[in-house]
C-alpha positions, 0 to 999 in steps of 0.5 A: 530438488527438495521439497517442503511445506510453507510452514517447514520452508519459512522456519528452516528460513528464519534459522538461517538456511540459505538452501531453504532461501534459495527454494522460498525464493524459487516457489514465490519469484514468478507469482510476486514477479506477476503481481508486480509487474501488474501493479508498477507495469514496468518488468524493470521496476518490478524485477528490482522490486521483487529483489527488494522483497525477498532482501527483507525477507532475509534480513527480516528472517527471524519473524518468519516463525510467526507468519500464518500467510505467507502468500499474504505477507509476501503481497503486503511487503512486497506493496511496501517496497513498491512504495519506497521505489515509487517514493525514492522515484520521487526524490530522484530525476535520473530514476524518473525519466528511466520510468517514464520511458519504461512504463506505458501510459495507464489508462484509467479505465485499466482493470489493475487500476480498479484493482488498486483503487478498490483495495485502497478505499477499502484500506481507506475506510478501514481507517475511518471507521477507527474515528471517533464517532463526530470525527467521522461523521465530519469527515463522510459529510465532507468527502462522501458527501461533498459539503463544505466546512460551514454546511457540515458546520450547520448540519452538526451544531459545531463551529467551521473552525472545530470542523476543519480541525476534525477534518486534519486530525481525520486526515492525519490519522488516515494518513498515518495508517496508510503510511503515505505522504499528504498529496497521495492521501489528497489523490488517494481521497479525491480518487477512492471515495468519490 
């Protein structure tokens, strides 16, 4: 079997050679099958996942040329794509009961999870430090420091109304940098930075 770097593998990739596919695919299977499998805690989910990742990839080819990482854009769309199973999951009852009974129960003391956490809350403040500068300070008084609309009102010489209107807009921003849906950025918030 042939073997080239990275670099090599993903420009022979995005000009359409499948033989160069099928070894990208072979190289990466059991580490994104790994990662997943830690992440969604289900080898069913994460086997369909991992055949998600790599049907984007190819679809997606063309960029391939500009990727410095691979490994690290493998993670990013492969956390993408456990996304949209989780979020089609959502939509879909038959597909909900299959994962209950192939999941085990997480604890919340399970390491993956601080993992998970952890990364979210940093993605999380990431977006928040891109606030405007009153904006941000609003929304850290209210999810940091636990204050109401009116205490954060007194404290910053503005109206209750002008700080629940910083508060949306904050959360709204936040949400559409993570690309996720209001009750998993309200879970994400209440869990992330507390």
């Amino acid at each position: 079997m042939l073997t080239f770097p990275d670099t090599e593998l993903l420009d022979r990739v995005a000009a359409g050679d499948e033989a160069a596919f099928s070894l990208l695919f072979a190289r990466f299977r059991d580490q994104l099958f790994a990662y997943l499998n830690k992440v969604t805690k289900s080898r069913e989910v994460a086997e369909e996942v991992v055949l998600d990742v790599f049907v984007k990839i190819w679809r997606g080819r063309a960029a391939l040329t500009s990727v410095n990482n691979f490994e690290a854009f493998l993670i990013t769309v492969a956390r993408n794509c456990a996304i949209d199973f989780l979020r089609r999951a959502q939509r879909d009852k038959v597909l909900q009961e299959q994962l209950r009974h192939a999941m085990p129960p997480v604890t919340a003391d399970a390491a993956d999870g601080g993992i998970i956490r952890e990364h979210t809350r940093t993605a999380i403040l990431a977006a928040v430090a891109e606030l405007s500068p009153q904006r941000k300070m609003v929304f850290l008084l209210s999810r940091e420091q636990g204050l109401s609309y009116e205490e954060i009102a007194a404290r910053m010489d503005i109206s209750a109304k002008t700080v629940a209107n910083h508060l949306s807009s904050a959360l709204q921003f936040i949400r559409d940098r993570l690309r996720i849906d209001d009750g998993a950025v309200s879970l994400l918030l209440l869990c992330c930075l507390r």
